[in-house]
N, C-alpha and C positions, 0 to 999 in steps of 0.2 A: 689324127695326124699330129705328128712334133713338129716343135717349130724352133730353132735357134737361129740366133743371131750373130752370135756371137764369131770371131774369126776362127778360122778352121788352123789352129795350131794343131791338130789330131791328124791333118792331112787331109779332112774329110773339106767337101764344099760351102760355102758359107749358104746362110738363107734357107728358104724352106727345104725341110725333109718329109717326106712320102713315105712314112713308116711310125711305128708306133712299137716299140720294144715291147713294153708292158702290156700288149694284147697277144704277144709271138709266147711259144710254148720253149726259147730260147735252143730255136734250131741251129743259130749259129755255133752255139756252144757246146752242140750234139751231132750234128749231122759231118761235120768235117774231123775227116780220122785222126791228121796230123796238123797241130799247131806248133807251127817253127819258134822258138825261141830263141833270141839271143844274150848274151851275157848282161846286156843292161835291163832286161826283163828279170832275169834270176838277182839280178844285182836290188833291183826293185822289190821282186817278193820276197827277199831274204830280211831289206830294212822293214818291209808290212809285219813280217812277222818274228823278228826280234834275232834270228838267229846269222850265222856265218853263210858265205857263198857255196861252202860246199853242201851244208845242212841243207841249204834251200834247193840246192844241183841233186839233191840224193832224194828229197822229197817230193817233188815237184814237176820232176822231168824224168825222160829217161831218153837212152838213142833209141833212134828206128833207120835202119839203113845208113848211117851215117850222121842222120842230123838230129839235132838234139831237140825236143817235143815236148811238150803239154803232157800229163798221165791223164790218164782218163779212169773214170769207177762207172758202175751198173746204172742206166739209169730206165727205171722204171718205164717212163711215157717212149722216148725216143731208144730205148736200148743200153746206148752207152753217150756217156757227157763228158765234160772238162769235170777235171778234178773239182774243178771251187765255182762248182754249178751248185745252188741251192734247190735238192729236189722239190723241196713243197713250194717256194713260191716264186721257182724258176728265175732267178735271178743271181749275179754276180757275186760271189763273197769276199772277192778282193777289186773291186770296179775300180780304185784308184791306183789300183797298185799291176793290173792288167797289163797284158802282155801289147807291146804295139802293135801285134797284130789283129790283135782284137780290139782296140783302140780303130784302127782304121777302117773297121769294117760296119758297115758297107763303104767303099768308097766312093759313089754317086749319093745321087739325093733318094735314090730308092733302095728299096731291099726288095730284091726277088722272090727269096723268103718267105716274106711279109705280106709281097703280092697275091704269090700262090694263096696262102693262108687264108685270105681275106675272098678270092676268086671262088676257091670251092667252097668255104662258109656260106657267099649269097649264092653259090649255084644251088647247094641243098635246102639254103634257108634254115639255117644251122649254127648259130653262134658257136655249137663245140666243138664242130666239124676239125679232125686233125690229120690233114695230109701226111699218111707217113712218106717222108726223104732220105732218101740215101746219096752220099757222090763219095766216088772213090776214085782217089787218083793214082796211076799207076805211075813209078818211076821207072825210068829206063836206066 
């Protein structure tokens, strides 16, 4: 389990968390199709990586039905990921520079996620047990 203390300027709750990032196969970062971004996210990954607003708006995002997203590439374990998913050791490759809405996520002290993950590991008695997830949201 993680434990922070520290005040939830992320939006998230302060005190214990019931989740462990580092043991997830980073379903967050795969399993949801569209990650909303807004201009102080691109404004953020453009200072990460050196270049102008648009450079970062043309590389980084694209529209889907109107609103402007995360891009996504192939991702071997869960299908498709976030672009700046590390496939080998499933982690963030811009974690400070992250979009807020990944920042806020989970917004409880738990991850559902996380639960599942851990639920069907000790149901099979299986440390590598990996529930595949899918959620697709349809917009109207």
């Amino acid at each position: 389990m993680s434990v922070s203390s520290k005040a939830g300027s992320n939006g998230k709750p302060n005190g214990r968390r019931y989740y462990d990032c580092s043991k997830c196969p980073a379903y967050c970062c795969a399993i949801y199709e569209l990650v909303d971004v807004a201009r102080e996210d691109i404004e953020r990954l453009a200072q990460h990586f050196g270049v102008d607003f648009e450079t970062a708006q043309r590389r980084f995002t694209k529209i889907d039905q109107k609103t402007r997203v995360l891009r996504r590439k192939a991702d071997p374990v869960l299908g498709q990921a976030c672009k700046f998913l590390d496939l080998e050791t499933r982690r963030c490759t811009v974690y400070e520079a992250r979009p807020q809405t990944c920042r806020s996520y989970p917004p409880t002290t738990r991850c559902a996620l996380y639960d599942l993950l851990r639920f069907e590991r000790r149901l099979h008695d299986d440390e590598t047990a990996l529930p595949l997830v899918q959620i697709t949201f349809y917009r109207r």
